[in-house]
VOKELO-397128 format. One line per field, with one value per residue: residue number from 1; residue in three letters; x, y, z of N, C-alpha, C in turn. Coordinates in Angstrom, 1 decimal. Layout:
N
seq = (NUM	...)
type = (ALA	...)
n.x = (X	...)
n.y = (Y	...)
n.z = (Z	...)
ca.x = (X	...)
ca.y = (Y	...)
ca.z = (Z	...)
c.x = (X	...)
c.y = (Y	...)
c.z = (Z	...)
END
This chain:
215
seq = (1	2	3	4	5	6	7	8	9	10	11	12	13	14	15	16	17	18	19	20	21	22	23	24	25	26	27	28	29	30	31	32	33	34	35	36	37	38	39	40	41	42	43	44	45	46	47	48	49	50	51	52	53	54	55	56	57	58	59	60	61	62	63	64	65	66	67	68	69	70	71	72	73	74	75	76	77	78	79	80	81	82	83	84	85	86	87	88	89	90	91	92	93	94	95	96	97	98	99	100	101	102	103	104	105	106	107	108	109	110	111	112	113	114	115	116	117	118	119	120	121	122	123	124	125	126	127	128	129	130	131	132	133	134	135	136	137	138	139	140	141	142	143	144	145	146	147	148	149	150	151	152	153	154	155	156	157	158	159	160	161	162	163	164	165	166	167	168	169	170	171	172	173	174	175	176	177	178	179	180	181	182	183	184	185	186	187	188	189	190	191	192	193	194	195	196	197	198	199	200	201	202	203	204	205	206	207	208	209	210	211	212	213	214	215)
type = (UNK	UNK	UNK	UNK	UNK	UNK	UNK	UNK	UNK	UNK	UNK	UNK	UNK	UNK	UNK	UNK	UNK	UNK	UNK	UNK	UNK	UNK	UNK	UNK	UNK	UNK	UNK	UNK	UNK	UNK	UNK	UNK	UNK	UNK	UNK	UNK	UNK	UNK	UNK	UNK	UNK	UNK	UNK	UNK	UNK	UNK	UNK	UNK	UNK	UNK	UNK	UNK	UNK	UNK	UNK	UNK	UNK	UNK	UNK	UNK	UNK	UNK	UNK	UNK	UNK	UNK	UNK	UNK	UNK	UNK	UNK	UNK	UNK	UNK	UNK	UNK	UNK	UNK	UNK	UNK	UNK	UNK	UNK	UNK	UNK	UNK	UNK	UNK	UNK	UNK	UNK	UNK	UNK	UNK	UNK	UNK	UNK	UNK	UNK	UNK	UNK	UNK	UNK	UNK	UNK	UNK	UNK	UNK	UNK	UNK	UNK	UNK	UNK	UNK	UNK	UNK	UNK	UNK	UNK	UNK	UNK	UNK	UNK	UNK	UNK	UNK	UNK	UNK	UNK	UNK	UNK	UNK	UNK	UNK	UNK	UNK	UNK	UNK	UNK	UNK	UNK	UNK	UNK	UNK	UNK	UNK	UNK	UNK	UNK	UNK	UNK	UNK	UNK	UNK	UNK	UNK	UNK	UNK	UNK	UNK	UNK	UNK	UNK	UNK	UNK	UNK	UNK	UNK	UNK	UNK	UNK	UNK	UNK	UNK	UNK	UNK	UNK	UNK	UNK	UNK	UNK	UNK	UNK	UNK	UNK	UNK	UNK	UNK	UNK	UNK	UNK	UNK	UNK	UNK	UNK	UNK	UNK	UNK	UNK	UNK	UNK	UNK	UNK	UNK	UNK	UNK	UNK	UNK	UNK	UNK	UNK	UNK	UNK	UNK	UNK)
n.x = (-12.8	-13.0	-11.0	-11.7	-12.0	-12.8	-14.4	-12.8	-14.6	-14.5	-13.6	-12.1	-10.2	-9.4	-7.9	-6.0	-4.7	-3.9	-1.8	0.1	0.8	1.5	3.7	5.8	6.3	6.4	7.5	9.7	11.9	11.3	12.9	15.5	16.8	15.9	16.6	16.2	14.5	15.4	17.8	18.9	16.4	15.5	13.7	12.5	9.9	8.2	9.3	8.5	5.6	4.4	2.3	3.4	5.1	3.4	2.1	4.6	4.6	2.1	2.1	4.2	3.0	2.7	5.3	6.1	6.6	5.2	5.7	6.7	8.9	10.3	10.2	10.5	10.8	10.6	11.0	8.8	9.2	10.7	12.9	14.1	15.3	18.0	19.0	19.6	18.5	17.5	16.1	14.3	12.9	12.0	10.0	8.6	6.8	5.7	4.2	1.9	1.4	0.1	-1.6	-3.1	-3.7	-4.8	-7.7	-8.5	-8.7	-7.0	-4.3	-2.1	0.5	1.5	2.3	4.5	4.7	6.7	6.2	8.1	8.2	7.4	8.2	7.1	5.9	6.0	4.1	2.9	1.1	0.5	-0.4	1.3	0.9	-1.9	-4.8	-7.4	-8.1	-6.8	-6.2	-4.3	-4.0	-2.6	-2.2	-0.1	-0.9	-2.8	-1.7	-1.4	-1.3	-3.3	-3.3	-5.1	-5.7	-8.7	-10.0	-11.9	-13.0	-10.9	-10.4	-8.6	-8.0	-8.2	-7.8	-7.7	-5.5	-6.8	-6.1	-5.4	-6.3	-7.5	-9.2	-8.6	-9.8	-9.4	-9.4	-6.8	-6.0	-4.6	-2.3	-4.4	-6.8	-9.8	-9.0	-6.7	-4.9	-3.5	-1.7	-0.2	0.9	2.2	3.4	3.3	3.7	4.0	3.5	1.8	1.6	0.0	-0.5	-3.0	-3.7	-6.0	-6.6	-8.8	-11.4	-14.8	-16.1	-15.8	-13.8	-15.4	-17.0	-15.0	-14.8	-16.9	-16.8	-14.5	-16.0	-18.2	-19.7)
n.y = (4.6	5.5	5.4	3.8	4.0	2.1	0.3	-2.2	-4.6	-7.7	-10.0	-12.1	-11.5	-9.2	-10.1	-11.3	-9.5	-7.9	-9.6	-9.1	-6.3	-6.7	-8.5	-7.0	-4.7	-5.5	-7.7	-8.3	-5.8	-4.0	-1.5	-2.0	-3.9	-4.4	-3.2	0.6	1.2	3.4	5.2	7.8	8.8	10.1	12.4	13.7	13.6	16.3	17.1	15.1	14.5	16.7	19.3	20.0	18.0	16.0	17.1	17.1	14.7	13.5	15.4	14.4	11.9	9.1	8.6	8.3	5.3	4.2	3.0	3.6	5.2	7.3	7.2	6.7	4.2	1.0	-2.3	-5.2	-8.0	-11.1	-11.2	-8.9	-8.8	-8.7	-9.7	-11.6	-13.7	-15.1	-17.4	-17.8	-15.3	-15.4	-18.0	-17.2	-15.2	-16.1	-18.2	-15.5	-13.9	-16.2	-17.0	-14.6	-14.8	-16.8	-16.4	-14.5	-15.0	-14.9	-14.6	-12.9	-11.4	-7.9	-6.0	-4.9	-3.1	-1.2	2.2	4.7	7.6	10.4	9.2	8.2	7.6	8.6	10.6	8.5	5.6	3.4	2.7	0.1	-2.1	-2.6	-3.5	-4.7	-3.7	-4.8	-2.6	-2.7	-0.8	0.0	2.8	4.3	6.5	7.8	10.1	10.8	10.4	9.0	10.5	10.8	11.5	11.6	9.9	9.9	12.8	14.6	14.9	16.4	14.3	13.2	11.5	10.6	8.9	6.7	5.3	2.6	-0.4	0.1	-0.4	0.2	0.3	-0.4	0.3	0.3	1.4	1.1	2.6	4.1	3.7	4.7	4.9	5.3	6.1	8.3	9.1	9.3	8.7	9.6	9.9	10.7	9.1	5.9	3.5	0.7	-1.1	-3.8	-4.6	-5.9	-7.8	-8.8	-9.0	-8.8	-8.9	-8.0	-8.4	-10.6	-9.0	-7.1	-8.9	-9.5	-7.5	-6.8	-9.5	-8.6	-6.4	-6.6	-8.1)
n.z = (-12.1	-8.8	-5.8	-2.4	0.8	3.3	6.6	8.3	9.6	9.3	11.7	11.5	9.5	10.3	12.8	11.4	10.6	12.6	13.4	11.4	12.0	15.1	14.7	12.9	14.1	16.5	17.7	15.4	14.2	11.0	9.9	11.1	10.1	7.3	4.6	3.7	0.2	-1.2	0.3	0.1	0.3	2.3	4.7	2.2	1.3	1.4	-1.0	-2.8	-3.1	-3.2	-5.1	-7.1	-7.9	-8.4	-10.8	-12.2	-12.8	-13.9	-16.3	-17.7	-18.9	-21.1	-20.7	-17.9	-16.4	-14.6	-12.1	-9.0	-8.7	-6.6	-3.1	0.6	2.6	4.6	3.0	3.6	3.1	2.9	1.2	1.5	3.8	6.2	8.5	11.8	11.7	9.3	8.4	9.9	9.7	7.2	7.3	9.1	7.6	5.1	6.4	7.4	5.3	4.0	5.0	5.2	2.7	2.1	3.7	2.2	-0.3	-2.4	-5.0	-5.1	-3.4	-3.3	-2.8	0.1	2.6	5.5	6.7	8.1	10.4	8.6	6.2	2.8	-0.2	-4.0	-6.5	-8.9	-11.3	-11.5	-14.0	-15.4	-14.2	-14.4	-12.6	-10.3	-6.5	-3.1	-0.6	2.6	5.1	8.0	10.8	13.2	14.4	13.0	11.8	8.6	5.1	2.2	-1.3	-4.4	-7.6	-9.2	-11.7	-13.0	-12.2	-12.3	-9.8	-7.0	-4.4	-1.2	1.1	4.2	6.6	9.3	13.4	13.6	11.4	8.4	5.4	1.5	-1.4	-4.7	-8.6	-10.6	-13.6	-17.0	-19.2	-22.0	-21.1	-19.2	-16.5	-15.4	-12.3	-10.8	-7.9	-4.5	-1.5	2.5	5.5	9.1	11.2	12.3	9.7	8.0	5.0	3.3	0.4	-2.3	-5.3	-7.3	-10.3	-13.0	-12.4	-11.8	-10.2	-8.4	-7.0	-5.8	-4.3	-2.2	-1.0	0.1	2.0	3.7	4.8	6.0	9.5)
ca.x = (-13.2	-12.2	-10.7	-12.7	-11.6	-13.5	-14.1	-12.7	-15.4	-14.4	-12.7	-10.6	-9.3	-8.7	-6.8	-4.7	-4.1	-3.0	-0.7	0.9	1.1	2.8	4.9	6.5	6.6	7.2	8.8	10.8	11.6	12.0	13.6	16.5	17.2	15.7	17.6	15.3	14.8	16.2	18.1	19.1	15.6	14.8	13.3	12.3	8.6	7.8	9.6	8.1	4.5	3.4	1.6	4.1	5.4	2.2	1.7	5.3	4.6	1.1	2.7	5.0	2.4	2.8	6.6	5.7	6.2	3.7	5.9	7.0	10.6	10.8	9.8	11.6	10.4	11.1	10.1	9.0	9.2	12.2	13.9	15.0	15.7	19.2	18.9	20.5	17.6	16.4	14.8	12.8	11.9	11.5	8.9	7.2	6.3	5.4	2.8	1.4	1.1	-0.8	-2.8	-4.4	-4.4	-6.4	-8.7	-9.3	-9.4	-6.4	-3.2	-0.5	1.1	1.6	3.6	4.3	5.6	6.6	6.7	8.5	7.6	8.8	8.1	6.3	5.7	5.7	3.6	2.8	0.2	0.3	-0.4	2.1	0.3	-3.5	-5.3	-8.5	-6.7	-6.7	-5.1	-4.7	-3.2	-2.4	-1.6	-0.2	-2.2	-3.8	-1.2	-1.1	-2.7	-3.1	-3.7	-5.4	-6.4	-10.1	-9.7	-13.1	-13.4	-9.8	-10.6	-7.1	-8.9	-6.9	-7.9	-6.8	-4.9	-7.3	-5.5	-5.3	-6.5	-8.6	-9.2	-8.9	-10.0	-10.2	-8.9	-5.8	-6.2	-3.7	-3.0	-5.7	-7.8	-10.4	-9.1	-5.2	-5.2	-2.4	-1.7	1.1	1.0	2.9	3.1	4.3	3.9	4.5	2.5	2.6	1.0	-0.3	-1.3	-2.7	-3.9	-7.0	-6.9	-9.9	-12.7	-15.2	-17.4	-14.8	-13.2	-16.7	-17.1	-13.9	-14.8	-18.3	-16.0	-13.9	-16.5	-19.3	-19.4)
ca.y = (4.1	5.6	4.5	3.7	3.9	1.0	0.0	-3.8	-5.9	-9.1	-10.2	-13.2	-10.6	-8.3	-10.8	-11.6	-7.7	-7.4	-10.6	-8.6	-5.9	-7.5	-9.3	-6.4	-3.4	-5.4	-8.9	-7.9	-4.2	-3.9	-0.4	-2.0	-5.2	-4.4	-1.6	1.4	1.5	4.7	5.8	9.1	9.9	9.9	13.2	14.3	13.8	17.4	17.2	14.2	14.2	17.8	19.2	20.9	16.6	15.5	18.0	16.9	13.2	13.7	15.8	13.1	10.9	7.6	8.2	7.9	4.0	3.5	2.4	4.8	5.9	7.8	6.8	6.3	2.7	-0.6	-3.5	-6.3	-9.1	-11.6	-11.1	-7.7	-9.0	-8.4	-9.8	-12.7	-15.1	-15.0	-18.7	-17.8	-14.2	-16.0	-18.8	-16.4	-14.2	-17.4	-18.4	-14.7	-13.8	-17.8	-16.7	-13.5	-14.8	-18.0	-15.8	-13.2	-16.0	-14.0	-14.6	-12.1	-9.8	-7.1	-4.9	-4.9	-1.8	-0.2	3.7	5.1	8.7	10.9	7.9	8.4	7.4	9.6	10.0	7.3	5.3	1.8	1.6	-1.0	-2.9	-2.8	-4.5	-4.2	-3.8	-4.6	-1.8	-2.9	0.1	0.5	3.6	4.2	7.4	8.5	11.2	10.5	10.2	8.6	11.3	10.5	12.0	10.7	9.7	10.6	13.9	15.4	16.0	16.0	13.8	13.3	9.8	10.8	8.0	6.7	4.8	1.0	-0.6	-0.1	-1.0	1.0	-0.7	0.5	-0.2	1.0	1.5	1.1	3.6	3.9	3.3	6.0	4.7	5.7	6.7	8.8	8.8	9.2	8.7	9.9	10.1	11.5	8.2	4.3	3.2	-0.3	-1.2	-4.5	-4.7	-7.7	-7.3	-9.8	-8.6	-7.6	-9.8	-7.3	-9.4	-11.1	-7.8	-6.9	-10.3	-9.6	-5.8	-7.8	-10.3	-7.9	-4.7	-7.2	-8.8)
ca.z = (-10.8	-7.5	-4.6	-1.5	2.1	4.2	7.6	8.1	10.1	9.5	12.6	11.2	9.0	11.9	13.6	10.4	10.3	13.7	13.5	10.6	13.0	16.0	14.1	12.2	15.0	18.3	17.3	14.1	13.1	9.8	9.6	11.9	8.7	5.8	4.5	2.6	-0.9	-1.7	1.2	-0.3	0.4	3.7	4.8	1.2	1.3	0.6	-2.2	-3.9	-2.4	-3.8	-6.4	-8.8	-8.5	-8.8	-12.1	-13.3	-13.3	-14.4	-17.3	-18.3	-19.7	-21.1	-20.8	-16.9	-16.4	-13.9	-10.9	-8.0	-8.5	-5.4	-1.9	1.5	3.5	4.6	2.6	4.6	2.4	3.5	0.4	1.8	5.3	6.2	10.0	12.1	12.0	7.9	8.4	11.2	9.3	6.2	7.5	9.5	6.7	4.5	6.9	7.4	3.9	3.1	5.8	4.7	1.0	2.1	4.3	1.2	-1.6	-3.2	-5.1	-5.0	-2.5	-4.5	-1.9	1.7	3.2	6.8	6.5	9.6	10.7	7.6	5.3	1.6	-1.6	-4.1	-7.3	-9.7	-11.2	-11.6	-15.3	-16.0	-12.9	-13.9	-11.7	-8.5	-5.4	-2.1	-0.2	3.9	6.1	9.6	11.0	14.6	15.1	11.9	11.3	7.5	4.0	0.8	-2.2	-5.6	-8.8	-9.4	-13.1	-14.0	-12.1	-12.3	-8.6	-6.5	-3.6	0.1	2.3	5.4	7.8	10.3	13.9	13.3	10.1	7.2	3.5	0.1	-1.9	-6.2	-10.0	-11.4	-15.3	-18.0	-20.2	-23.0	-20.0	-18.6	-15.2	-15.6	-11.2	-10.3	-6.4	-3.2	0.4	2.8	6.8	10.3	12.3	11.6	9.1	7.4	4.1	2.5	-0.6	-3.1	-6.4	-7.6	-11.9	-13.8	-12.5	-10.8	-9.2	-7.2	-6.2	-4.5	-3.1	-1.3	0.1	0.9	2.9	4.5	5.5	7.1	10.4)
c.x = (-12.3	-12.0	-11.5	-12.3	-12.9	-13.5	-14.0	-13.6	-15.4	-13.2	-11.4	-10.0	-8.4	-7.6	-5.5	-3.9	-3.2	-2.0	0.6	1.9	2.6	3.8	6.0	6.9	6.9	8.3	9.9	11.0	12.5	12.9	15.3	17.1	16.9	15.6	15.8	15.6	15.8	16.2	18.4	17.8	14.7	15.0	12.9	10.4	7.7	7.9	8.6	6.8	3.8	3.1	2.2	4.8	4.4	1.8	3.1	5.0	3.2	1.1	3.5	4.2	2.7	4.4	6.8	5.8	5.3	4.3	6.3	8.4	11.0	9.5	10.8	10.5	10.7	10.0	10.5	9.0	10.5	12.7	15.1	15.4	17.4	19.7	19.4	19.7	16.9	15.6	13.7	11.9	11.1	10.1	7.9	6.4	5.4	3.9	2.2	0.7	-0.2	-1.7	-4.0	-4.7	-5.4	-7.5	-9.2	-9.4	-8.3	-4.8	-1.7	-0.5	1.9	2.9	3.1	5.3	5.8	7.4	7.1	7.6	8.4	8.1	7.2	6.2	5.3	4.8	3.8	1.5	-0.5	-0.2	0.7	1.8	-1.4	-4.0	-6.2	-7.4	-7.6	-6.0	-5.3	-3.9	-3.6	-1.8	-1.6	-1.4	-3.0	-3.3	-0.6	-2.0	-2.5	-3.8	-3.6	-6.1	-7.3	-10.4	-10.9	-13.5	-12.1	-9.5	-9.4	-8.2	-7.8	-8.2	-6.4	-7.0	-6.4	-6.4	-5.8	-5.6	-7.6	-8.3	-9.1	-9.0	-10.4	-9.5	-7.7	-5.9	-5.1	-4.1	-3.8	-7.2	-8.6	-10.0	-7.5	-5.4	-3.6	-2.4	-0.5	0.6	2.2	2.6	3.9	4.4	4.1	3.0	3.1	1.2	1.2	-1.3	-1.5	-3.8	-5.0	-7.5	-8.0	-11.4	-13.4	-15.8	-16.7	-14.1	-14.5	-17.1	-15.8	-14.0	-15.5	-17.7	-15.6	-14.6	-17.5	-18.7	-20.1)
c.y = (4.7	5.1	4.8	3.1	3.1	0.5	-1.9	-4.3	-6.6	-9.3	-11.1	-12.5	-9.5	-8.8	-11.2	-10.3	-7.6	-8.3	-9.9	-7.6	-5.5	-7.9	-8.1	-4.8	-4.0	-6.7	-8.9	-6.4	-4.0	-2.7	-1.1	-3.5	-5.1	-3.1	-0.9	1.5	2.0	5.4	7.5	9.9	10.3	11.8	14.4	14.2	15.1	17.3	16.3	13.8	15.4	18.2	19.3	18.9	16.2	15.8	17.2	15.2	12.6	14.2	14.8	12.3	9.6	7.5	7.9	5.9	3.1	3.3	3.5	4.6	6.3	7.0	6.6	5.2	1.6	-2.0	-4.4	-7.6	-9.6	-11.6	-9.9	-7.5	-9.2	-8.6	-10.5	-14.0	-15.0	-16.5	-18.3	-16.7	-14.6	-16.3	-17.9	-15.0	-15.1	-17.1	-17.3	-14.7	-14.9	-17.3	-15.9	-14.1	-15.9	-17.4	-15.5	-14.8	-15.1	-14.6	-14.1	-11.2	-8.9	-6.1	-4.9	-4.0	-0.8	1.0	3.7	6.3	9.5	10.2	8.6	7.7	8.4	9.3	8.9	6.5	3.8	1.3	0.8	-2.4	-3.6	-4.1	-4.1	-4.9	-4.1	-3.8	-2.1	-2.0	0.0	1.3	3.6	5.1	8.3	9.7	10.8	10.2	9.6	9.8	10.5	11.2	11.5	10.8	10.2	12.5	14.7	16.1	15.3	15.7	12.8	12.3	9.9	9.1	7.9	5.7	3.3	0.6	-0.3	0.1	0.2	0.2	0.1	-0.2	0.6	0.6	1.1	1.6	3.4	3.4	4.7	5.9	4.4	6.8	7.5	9.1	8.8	9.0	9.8	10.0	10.5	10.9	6.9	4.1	1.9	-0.4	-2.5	-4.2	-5.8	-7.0	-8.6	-9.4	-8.3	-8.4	-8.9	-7.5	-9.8	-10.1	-7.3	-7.5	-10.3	-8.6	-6.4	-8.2	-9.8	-7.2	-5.4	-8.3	-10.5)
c.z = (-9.8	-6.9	-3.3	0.0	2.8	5.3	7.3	9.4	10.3	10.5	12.5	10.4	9.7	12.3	13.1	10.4	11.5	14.2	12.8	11.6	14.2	15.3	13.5	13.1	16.3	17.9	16.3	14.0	12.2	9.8	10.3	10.9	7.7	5.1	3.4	1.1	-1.7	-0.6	1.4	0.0	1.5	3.5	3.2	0.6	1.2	-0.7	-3.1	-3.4	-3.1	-4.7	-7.3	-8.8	-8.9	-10.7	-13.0	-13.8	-14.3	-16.5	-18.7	-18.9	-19.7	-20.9	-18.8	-16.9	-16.0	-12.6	-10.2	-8.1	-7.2	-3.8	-0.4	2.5	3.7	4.3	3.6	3.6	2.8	2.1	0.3	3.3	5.4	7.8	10.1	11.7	10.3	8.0	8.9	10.4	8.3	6.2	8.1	8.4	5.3	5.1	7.2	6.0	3.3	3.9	5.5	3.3	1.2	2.7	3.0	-0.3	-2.5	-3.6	-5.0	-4.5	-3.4	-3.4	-0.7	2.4	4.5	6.5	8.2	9.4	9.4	6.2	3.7	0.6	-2.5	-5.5	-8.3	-10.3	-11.7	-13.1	-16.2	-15.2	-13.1	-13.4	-10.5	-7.9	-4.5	-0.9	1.2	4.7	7.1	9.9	12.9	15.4	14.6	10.8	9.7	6.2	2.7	-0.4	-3.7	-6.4	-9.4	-11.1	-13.5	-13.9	-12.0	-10.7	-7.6	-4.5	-2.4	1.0	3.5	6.1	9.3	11.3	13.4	12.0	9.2	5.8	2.5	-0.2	-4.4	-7.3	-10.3	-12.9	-15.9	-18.6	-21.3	-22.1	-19.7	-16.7	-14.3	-13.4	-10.7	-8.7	-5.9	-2.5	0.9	4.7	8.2	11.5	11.5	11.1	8.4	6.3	3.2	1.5	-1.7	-4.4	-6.8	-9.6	-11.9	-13.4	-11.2	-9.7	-7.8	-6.7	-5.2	-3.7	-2.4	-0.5	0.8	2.0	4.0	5.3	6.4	8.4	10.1)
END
């Protein structure tokens, strides 16, 4: 199953998006409290974005664990807040988060991520994760992309960054799977990235795009 770039429609989801938003580029900024992953790797997004990475992690196989090793961004979750006010960031991340998961009918924030300008992820492919996703990006001005290897067609397939928000939406396999997705990002403006994960029940993964893509 591939992944599927979506326009969002639903306005109360809109508004959840652009609370995220605000909150995390004008009233908080993460890059300035919640230190980067792996700082050593700021401006290395060539490196771990292109194909001969792509081919070596690909290569690797099942010895590949599934999670992303490399990346440079700032997690937003208050457990990597490192600011003056952690209650206030805390709660207000609390009630964000219950917010969109009660809108979407969903249990778990799977990852929440502000890329600066620069910013990446590099390959990886989530089979130690399987699970239909919810992918929710906002980009400031589109300059950026998510790249994936289309498990059934071997075809190396580039989801360019559009301004403001919109959905991917797809399955990540586990290996012995036909649906094993290898994939990066990467980008040259602020980009922030929620993501929630809803397991193996398909139905309710479509009754949640449904949700989202109609007015």
């Amino acid at each position: 199953m591939s992944l599927t770039k979506f326009a969002i429609r639903n306005q109360s989801v809109l508004d959840i998006l652009e609370e995220f938003r605000y909150t995390y580029r004008e009233r908080f900024q993460p890059e300035n409290t919640n230190p980067p992953l792996a700082p050593d790797q700021q401006g290395m997004a060539d490196q771990y974005t292109d194909e001969t990475e792509m081919h070596r992690i690909v290569n690797m196989g099942e010895d590949h664990d599934g999670s992303a090793s490399n990346g440079y961004s700032h997690p937003i979750k208050p457990n990597h807040y490192r600011g003056d006010v952690p209650s206030e960031y805390r709660d207000t991340w609390v009630t964000l988060d219950f917010k969109l998961r009660s809108e979407l009918g969903v249990e778990t924030s799977a990852l929440s991520q502000l890329y600066p300008p620069g910013g990446f992820i590099g390959w990886h492919n989530n089979a130690n994760a399987s699970a239909h996703n919810l992918i929710f990006t906002w980009s400031e001005t589109g300059d950026g992309w998510f790249k994936y290897i289309d498990p059934k067609t071997s075809e190396l397939v580039t989801v360019q960054d559009e301004a403001g928000w919109n959905l991917k939406a797809g399955y990540f396999g586990a290996y012995g799977s036909d649906d094993v997705v290898y994939h990066a990002a990467r980008t040259n403006c602020w980009r922030m990235t929620l993501s929630y994960v809803l397991g193996h029940n398909t139905d309710y993964w479509q009754d949640c795009i449904d949700y989202v893509t109609n007015i």
